[in-house]
C-alpha positions in Angstrom: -24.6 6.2 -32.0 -21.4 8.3 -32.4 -21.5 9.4 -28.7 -22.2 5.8 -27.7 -18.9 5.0 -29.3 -17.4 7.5 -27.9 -18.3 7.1 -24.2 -16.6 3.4 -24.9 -13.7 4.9 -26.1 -13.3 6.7 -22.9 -14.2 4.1 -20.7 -11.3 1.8 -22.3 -8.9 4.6 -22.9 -9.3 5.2 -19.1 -9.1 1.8 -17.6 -5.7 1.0 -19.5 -3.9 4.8 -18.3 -5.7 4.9 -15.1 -3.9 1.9 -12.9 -0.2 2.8 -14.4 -0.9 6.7 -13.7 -1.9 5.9 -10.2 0.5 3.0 -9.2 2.1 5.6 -6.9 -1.1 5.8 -4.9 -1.8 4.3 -1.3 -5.0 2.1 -1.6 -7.9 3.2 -0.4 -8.9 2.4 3.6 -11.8 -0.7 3.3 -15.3 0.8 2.9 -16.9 -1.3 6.1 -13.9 0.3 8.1 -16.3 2.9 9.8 -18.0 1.1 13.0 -21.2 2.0 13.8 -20.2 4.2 16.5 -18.1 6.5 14.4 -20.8 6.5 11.8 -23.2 8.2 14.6 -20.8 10.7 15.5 -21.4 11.9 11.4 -22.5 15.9 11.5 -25.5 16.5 9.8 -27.2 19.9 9.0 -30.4 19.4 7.9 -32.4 18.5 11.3 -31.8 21.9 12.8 -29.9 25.2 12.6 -27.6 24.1 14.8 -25.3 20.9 13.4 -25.2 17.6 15.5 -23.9 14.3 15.3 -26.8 11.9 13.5 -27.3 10.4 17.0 -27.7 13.7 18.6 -30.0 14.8 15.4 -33.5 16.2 16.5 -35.4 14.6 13.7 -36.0 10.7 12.4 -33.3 10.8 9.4 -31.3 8.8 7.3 -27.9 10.1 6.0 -25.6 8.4 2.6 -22.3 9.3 2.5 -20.5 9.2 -0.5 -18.9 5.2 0.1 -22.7 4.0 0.7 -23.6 6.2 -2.6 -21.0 4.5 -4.2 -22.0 0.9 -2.5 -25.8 1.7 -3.9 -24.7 2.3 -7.3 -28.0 4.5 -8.4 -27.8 7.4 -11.3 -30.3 9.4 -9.7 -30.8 10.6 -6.5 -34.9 10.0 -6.4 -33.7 6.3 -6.4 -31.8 6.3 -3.1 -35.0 7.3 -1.5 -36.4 3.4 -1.7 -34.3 2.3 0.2 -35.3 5.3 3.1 -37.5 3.4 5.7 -40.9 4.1 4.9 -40.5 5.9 1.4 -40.5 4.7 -1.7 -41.2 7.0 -5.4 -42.9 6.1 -8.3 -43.4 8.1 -11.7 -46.5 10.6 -12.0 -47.1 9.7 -15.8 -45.9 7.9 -18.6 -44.2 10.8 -19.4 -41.2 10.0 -17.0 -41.6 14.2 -16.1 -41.3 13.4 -12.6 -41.9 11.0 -9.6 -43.6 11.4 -6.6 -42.1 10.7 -3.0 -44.8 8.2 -0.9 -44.2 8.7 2.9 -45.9 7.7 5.8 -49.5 7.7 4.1 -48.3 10.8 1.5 -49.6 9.9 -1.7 -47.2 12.2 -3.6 -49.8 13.5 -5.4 -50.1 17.2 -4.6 -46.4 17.4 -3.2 -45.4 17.8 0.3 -41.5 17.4 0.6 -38.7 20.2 0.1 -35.1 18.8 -2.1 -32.4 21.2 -1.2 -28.7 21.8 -2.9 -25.8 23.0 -1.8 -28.6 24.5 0.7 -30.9 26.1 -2.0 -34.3 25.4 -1.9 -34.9 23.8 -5.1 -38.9 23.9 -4.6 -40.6 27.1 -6.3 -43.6 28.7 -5.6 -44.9 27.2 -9.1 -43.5 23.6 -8.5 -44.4 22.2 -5.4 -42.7 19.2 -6.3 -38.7 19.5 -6.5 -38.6 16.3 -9.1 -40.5 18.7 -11.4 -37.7 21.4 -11.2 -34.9 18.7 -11.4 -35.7 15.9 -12.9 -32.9 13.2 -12.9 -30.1 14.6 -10.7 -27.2 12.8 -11.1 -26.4 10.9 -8.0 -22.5 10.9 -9.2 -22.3 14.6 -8.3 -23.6 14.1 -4.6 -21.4 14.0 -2.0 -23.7 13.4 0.8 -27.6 13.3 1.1 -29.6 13.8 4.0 -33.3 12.6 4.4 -35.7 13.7 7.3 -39.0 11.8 7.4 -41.1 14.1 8.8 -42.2 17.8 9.0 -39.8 20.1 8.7 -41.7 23.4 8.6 -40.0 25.1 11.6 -36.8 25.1 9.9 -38.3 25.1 6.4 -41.4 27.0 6.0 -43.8 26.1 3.5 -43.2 22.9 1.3 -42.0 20.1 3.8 -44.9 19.0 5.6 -43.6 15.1 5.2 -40.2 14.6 4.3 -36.8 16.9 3.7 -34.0 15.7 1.3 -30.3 18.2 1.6 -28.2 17.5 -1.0 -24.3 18.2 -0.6 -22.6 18.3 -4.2 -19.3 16.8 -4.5 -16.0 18.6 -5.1 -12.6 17.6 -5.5 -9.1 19.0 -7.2 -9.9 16.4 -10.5 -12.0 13.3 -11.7 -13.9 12.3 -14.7 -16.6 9.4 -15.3 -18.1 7.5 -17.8 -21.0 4.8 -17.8 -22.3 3.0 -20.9 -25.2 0.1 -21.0 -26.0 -2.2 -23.7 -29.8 -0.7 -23.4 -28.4 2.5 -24.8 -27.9 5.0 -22.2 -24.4 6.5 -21.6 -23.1 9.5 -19.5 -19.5 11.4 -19.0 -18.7 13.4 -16.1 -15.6 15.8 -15.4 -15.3 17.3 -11.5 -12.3 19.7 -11.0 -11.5 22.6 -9.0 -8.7 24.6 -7.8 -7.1 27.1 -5.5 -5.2 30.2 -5.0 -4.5 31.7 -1.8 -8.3 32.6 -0.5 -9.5 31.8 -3.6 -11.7 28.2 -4.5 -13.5 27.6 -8.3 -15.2 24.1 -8.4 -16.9 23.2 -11.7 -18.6 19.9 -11.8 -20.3 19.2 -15.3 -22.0 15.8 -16.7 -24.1 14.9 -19.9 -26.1 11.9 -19.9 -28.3 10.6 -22.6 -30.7 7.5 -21.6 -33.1 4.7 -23.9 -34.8 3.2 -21.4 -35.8 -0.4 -21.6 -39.4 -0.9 -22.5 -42.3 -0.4 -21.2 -44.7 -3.2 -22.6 -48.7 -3.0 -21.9 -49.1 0.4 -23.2 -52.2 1.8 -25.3 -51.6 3.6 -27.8 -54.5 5.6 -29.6 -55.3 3.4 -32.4 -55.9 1.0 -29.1 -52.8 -0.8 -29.7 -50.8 -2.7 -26.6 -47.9 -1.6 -27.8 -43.9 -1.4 -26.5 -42.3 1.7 -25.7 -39.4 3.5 -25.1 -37.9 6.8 -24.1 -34.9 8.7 -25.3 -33.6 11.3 -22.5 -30.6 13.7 -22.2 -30.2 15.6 -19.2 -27.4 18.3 -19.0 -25.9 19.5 -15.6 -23.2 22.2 -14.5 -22.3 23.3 -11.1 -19.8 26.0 -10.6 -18.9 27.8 -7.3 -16.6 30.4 -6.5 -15.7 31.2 -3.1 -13.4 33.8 -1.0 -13.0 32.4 2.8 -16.9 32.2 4.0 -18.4 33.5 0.7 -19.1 31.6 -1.7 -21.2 32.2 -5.4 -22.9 29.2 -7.2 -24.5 28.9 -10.6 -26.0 26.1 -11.5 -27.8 24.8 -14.8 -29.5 21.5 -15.1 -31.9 20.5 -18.1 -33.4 17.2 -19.6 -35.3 16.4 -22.7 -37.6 13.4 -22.9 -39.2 11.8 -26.0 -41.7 9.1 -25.3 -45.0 8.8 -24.4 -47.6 11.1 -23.0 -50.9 10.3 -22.1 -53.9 12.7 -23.2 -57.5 12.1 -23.5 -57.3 8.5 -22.8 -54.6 7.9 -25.3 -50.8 7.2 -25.8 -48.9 9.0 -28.3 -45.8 8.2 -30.0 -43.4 11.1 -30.4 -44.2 13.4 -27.4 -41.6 15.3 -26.2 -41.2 17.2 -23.1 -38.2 20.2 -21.8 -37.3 21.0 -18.8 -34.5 23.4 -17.7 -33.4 25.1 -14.3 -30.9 28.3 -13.8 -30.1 29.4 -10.4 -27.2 31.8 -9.2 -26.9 31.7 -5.1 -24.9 33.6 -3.1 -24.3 32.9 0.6 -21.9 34.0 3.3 -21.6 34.4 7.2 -19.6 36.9 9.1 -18.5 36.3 13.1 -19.6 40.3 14.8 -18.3 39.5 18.2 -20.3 36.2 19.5 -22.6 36.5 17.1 -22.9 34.6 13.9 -24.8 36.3 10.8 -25.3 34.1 8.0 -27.0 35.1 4.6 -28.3 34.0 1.1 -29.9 35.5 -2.1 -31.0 33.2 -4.8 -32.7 33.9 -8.5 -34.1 30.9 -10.3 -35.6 30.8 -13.5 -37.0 27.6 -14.6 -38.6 26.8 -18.2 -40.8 24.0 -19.1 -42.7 22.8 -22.5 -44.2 19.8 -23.4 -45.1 19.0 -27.1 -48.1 16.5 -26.6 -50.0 14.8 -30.2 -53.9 15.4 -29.7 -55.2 14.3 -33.0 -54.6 12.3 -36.1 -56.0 13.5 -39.5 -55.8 11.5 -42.7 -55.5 13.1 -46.1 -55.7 12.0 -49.3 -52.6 12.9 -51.9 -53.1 13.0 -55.8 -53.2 9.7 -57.4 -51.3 8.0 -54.2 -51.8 6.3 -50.5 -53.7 8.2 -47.8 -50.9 10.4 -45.6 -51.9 10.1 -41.7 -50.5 13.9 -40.3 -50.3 14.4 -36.2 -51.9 17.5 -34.6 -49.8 18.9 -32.1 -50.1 20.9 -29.2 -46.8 22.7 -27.5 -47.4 24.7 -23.8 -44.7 26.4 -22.6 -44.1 28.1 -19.0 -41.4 30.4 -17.8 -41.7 31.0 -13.9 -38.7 32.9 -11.8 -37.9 32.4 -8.3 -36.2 35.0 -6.3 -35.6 34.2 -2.6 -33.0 35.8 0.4 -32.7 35.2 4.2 -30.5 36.1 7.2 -29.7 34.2 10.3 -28.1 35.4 13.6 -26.9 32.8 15.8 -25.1 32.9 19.3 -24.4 30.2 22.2 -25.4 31.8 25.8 -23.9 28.9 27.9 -25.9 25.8 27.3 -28.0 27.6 24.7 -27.9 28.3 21.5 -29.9 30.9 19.7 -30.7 30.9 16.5 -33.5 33.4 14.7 -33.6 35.3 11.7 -35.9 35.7 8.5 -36.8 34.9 5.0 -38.8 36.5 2.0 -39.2 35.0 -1.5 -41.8 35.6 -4.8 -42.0 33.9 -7.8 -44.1 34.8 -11.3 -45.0 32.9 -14.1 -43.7 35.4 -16.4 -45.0 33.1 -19.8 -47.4 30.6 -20.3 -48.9 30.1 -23.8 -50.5 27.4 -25.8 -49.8 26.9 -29.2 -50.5 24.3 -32.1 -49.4 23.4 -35.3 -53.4 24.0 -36.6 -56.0 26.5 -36.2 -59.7 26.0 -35.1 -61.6 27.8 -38.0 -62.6 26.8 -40.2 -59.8 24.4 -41.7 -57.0 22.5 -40.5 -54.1 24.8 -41.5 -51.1 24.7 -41.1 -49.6 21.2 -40.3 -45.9 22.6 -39.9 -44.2 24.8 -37.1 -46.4 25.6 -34.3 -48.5 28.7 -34.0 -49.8 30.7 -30.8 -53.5 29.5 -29.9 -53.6 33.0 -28.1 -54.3 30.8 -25.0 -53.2 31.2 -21.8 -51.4 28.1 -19.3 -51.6 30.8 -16.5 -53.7 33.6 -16.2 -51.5 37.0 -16.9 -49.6 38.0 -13.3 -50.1 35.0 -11.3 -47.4 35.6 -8.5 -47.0 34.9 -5.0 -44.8 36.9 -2.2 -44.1 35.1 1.4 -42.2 36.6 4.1 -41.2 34.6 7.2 -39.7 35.0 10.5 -38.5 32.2 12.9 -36.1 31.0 16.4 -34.9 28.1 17.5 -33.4 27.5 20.7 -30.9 24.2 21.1 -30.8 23.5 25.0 -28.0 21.2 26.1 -29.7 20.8 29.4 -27.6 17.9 30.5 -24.8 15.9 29.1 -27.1 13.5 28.1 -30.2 15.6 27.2 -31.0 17.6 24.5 -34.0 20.1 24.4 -35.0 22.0 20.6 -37.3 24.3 20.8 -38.5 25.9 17.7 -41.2 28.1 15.6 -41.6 29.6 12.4 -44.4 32.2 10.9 -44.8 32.5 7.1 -47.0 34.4 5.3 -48.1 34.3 2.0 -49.7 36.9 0.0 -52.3 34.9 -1.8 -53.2 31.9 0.7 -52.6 33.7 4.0 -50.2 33.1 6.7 -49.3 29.6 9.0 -47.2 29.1 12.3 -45.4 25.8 12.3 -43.8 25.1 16.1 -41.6 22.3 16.8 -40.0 20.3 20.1 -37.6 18.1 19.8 -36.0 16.1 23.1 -33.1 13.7 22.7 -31.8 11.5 25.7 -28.6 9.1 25.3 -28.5 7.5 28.6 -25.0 6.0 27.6 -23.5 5.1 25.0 -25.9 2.9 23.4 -28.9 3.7 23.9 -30.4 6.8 22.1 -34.4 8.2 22.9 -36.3 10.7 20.9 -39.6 12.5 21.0 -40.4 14.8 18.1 -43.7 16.7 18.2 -43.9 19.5 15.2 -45.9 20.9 12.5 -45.7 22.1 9.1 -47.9 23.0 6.1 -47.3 23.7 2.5 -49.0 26.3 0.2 -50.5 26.0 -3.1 -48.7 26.6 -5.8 -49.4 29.1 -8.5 -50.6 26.8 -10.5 -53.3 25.1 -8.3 -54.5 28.9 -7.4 -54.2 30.3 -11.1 -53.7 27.5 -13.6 -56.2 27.8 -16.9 -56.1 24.9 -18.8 -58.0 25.5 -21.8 -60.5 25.0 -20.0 -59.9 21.3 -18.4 -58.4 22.5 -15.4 -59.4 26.2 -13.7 -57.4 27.4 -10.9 -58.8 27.9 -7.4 -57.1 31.6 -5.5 -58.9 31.1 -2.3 -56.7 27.8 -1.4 -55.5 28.0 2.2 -52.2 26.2 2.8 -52.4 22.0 4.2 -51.7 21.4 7.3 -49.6 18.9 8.9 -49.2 17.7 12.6 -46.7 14.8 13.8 -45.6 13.2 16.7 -42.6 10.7 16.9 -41.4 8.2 19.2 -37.6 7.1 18.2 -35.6 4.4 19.9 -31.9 2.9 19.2 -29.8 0.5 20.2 -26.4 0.0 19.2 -23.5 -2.1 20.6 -20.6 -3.8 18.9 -21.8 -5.2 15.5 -25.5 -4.3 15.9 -27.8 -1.4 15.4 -31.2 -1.4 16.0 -33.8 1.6 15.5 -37.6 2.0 15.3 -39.9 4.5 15.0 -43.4 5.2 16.1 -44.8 8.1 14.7 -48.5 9.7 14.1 -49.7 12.3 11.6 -52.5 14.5 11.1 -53.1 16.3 8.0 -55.8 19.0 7.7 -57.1 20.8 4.5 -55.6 18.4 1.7 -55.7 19.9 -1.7 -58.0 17.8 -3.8 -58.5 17.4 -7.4 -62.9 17.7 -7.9 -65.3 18.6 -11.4 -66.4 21.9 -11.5 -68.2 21.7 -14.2 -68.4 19.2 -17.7 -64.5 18.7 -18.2 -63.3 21.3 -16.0 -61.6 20.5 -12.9 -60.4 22.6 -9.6 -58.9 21.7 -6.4 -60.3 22.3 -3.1 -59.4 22.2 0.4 -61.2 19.1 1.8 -60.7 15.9 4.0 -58.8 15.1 7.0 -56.2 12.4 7.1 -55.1 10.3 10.4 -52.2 8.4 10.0 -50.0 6.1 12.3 -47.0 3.8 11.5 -44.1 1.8 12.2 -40.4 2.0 10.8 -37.7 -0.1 11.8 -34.0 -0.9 10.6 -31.5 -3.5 11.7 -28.2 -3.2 10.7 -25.3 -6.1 11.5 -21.6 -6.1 10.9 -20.2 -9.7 11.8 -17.0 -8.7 10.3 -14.8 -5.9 8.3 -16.3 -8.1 5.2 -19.9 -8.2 5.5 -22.7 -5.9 6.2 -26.2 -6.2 6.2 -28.7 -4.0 6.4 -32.8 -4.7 6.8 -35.4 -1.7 6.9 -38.9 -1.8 7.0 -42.3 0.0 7.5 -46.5 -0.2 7.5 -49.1 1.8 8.2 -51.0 0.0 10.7 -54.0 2.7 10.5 -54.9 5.0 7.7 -58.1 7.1 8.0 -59.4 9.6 5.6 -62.2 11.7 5.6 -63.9 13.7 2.3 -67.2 15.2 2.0 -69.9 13.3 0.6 -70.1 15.9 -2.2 -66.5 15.3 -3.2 -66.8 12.1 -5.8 -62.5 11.2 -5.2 -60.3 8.5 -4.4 -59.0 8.6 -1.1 -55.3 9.0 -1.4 -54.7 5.8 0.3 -55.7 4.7 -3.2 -52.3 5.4 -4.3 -50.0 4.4 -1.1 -48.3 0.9 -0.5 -48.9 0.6 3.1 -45.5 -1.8 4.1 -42.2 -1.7 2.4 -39.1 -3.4 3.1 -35.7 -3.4 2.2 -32.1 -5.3 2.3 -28.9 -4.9 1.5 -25.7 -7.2 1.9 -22.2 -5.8 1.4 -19.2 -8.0 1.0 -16.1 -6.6 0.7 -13.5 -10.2 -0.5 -10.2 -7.9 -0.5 -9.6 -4.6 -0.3 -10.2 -3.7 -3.9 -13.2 -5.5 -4.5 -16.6 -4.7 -3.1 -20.5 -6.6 -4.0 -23.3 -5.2 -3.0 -26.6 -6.6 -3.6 -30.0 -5.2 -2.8 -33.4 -6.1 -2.9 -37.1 -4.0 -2.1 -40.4 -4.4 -1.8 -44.0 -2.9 -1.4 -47.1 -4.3 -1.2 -49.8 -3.2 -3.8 -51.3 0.0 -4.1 -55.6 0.0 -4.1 -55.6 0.9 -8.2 -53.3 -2.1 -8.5 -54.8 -5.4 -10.2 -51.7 -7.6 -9.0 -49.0 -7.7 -6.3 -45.6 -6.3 -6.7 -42.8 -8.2 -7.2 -39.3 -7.7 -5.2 -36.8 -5.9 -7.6 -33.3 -6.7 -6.7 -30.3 -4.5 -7.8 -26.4 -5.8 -8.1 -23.4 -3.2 -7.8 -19.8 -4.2 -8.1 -17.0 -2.2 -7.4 -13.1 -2.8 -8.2 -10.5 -0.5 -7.2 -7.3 -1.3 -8.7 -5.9 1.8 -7.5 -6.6 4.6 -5.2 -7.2 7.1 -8.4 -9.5 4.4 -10.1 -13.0 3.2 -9.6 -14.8 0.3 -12.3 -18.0 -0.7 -11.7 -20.8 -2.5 -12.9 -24.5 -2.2 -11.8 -28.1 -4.3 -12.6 -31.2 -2.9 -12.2 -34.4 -5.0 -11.8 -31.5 -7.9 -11.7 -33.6 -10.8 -12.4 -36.2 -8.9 -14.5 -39.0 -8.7 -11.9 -42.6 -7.5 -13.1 -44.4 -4.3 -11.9 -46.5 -1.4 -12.1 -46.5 2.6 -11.1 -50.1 3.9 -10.4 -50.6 6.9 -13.3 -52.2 9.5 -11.1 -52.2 11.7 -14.1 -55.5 10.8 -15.7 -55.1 7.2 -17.3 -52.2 5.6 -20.0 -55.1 5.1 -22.7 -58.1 2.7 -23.0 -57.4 -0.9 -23.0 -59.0 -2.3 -25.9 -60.2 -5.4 -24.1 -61.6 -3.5 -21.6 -63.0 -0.3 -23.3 -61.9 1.0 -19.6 -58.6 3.6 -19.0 -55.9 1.9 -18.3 -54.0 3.1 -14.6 -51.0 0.7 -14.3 -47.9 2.0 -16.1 -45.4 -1.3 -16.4 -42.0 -0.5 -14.9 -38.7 -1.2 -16.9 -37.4 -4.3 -17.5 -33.4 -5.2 -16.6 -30.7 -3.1 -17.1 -26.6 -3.3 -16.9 -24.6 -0.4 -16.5 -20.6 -0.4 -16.8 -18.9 2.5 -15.9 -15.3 4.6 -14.4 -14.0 7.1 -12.3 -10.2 8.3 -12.6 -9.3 10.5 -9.7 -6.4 13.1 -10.7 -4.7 15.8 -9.4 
């Protein structure tokens, strides 16, 4: 491809210029330099509204800074969250539209976490999940990410009942990237900013276009196994402009995916799915004495269409071969999110009080089918597509919530910590839900660490569980009440010299699950049914024998997983589609100063749809800095070409012809390498 060759072109232009345009440069200080001590004393922002060290932090959460980003190698940032103790993601569908998060006995399926950027809430009141909103992030534009496993409803409202990933984008006065693999992927990146007096403008900008390796064992709907693969090209900008503590972002991320899409038991060649996100944020705080007032208004518009073959007709031309002609179907669905808040915050001696309040509403302002055929009484026309004059969402279907909440941070000792919180929400269509939170954190010393967490949280339906009309295969169901969550946590650590240990203990309750039932012939709905007891173990060891080495092992099972649904309710239990232990490992060697290996490997045991166990899939990352302005690197996925499947929770990849039965197990990629640069200027 031309863009392929010019993506090389960069990458070599870059790594001849870069080392002589830099030799002025100090080196960069060795990646393993931080001890384990300093890395504790990190602030993070996410756990409450009040920032603490991630020792101090009242919730069980994993932070990646930039170097360990950089160490893991990854594209996107759903990727980073396999190696998260206890989590893991797979993809929904063949489709590659979006993965699902699996925590602590989560199946994914119905959503359940909150992704936020630069502090705005990516999920919308249409798209529970946040992969379905931005799909593919690039991981090169991230700074920092934080991961809570756990509720995070006090802080959050409606969305997090199981896990919390905060996103901080990265900035800097000038670099610019470029990756290429043989597969055929490639990406370029550009990050620059500047300043003048008050004044900051950050733009950060990347294009990436993907083939990803095949996906063998497919059906297609001639009952083919067949190979597959899908072509991808994801756009995204970030721009901010800020004055002292105000600050204005726009942001704009889209993707286009051609592949495979399964419908009606079959896979067809030549679907094609879009996918794009606008948001402009503002946010500021002002100081009014000892008070701190903090505020945000956000508008997001997100648009979405996916262009699906449902047919094959053949017809008969004069005097020549039969011509086969797809039927077509294209849905498309515009929803906008509108959303602002205010916080006021003071310390009263060993206090800190923090309340305030939020509103949003979002509307599915468009959602039309249309086809490239009619019904009656003729097949006509076969070209550009035509309106069906059916409806995605019934006309109207919006959603308001308003929310207040407080939080009180209680240094009640040097070494005690008490966090007491609450937050009420309200939602117009599925009524209203009080998540409270306590949070106690004791470091008897300096290296020993205790925490109890006991919270709730919940998360609404979306618009489209209460109003989506699927011509007619699904029917939407407005009198859903929001899912409730309930967890308790027991968190211990251990750190001295070289060594950190840490384990968690936690149990979880969920009430009122949204599940997926017949209503009638085809037609489907989702009702609020089952309960769901969960408890668990996760555990990470972490070792530093020397400013060379690292090693890291992380781990997790479910050691008891009860769920309860009618007797009327004919549905897998959702621990149908959850790997119940996973583990994880990672070994950094850093030679000399320049040169960095890291190499990775992680497992999980099989899901209950799975025919065979899962193999471990080990990735390699390389980095050489020749200078402090240049970074080369090369990364493997799937190194030594492991086999695997994702569970399709979407309705089946097509019907194996040996079988006659719907196939479930989508095969994961194969190995891929990846070669890429960053050249740091000022």
């Amino acid at each position: 491809m031309p863009q392929n060759g010019l993506a090389i072109a960069i990458v070599l232009a870059l790594a001849v210029m870069g080392p002589a345009m830099a030799a002025a440069r100090t080196q960069d200080p060795a990646l393993l330099d931080l001890s384990l001590d300093e890395l504790l004393e990190i602030d993070v922002s996410a756990a409450s509204f009040n920032a603490s060290s991630l020792r101090d932090a009242t919730a069980s959460i994993t932070v990646l800074e930039r170097q360990e980003l950089e160490r893991l190698g990854f594209r996107h940032l759903h990727e980073v969250l396999n190696w998260v103790p206890g989590a893991y993601t797979s993809r929904v569908a063949a489709t590659g539209l979006e993965n699902r998060t699996v925590l602590r006995g989560n199946p994914g399926t119905a959503g359940g976490g909150l992704l936020a950027i630069d502090g705005q809430r990516v999920n919308t009141m249409q798209s529970v999940r946040a992969w379905g909103v931005v799909r593919d992030f690039p991981l090169s534009m991230v700074e920092r990410v934080e991961i809570i496993r756990g509720p995070g409803g006090a802080r959050f409202g409606g969305g997090p009942s199981d896990e919390v990933v905060n996103v901080v984008t990265r900035r800097g006065d000038g670099l610019v990237g470029a990756m290429v693999s043989p597969e055929g992927g490639h990406a370029a990146q550009v990050i620059t900013g500047a300043s003048h007096g008050e004044w900051r403008l950050d733009l950060r900008a990347l294009q990436e276009e993907d083939e990803t390796p095949g996906y063998e064992g497919l059906f297609d709907r001639f009952g083919r196994v067949s190979e597959s693969t899908e072509s991808s090209t994801t756009r995204t900008a970030i721009l901010d402009l800020g004055r002292g503590s105000h600050g204005l972002q726009v942001l704009h991320h889209d993707s286009d995916i051609e592949g495979h899409y399964g419908l009606n038991g079959s896979i067809n060649p030549g679907d094609e799915s879009e996918l794009d996100t606008t948001w402009w944020r503002y946010s500021g705080k002002v100081d009014l004495g000892d008070w701190r007032l903090e505020g945000f208004a956000s508008a997001l518009r997100q648009r979405y269409a996916l262009s699906a073959v449902v047919g094959v007709v053949a017809l008969p031309s004069a005097g020549g071969p039969t011509t086969t002609i797809d039927l077509r179907q294209r849905g498309v669905l515009t929803h906008r999110n509108q959303s602002g808040g205010l916080t006021l915050q003071r310390r009263f001696g060993a206090h800190t009080l923090t309340f305030g309040g939020e509103t949003q509403s979002g509307r599915t302002t468009q959602a039309d089918l249309q086809a490239n055929y009619t019904l009656v009484p003729i097949l006509f026309p076969f070209g550009r597509f035509e309106s069906t004059g059916l409806r995605f969402v019934a006309d109207g279907a919006r959603d308001r919530m308003s929310a207040a909440f407080v939080e009180d941070d209680w240094r009640v000792a040097p070494d005690h910590r008490l966090v007491l919180g609450a937050r009420y929400d309200d939602y117009e269509q599925s009524g209203s839900a009080l998540s409270p939170r306590a949070a106690w954190v004791w470091t008897p010393g300096e290296r020993y660490t205790m925490k109890l967490l006991v919270q709730e949280a919940f998360f609404a339906p979306s618009l489209g569980q209460l109003f989506l009309q699927n011509n007619p295969v699904i029917a939407g169901s407005p009198g859903l009440k929001p899912t409730q969550v309930r967890t308790t946590e027991l968190l211990g650590r251990y750190q001295s010299g070289d060594w950190l240990l840490s384990g968690t203990y936690y149990h979880r309750d969920a009430e009122d699950g949204f599940v997926v039932v017949p209503l009638n012939g085809i037609t489907a709905t989702t009702v609020n049914a089952g309960r769901q007891h969960t408890e668990g173990l996760e555990a990470v060891a972490q070792w530093t024998p020397s400013p060379q080495w690292r090693l890291r092992l992380a781990g997790s099972t479910i050691f008891e997983d009860r769920y309860r649904l009618p007797a009327s309710i004919a549905e897998a239990p959702p621990g149908q589609f959850v790997s119940h232990d996973t583990a994880s490992l990672l070994v950094n060697w850093l030679p000399v100063q320049a040169w960095d290996t890291t190499v990775g490997a992680h497992w999980r045991s099989r899901e209950g749809f799975q025919t065979e166990a899962n193999d471990p899939r080990v990735m390699l990352q390389v980095n050489w800095r020749p200078s402090a302005a240049l970074r080369l690197w090369l990364h493997a996925d799937n190194l030594f070409n492991a086999r695997g499947v994702d569970i399709d929770v979407a309705g089946g990849l097509g019907v194996n012809p040996r079988t006659g039965h719907v196939a479930r197990e989508l095969p994961l990629p194969g190995r891929e390498w990846q070669l890429g640069l960053e050249w740091a200027f000022d």
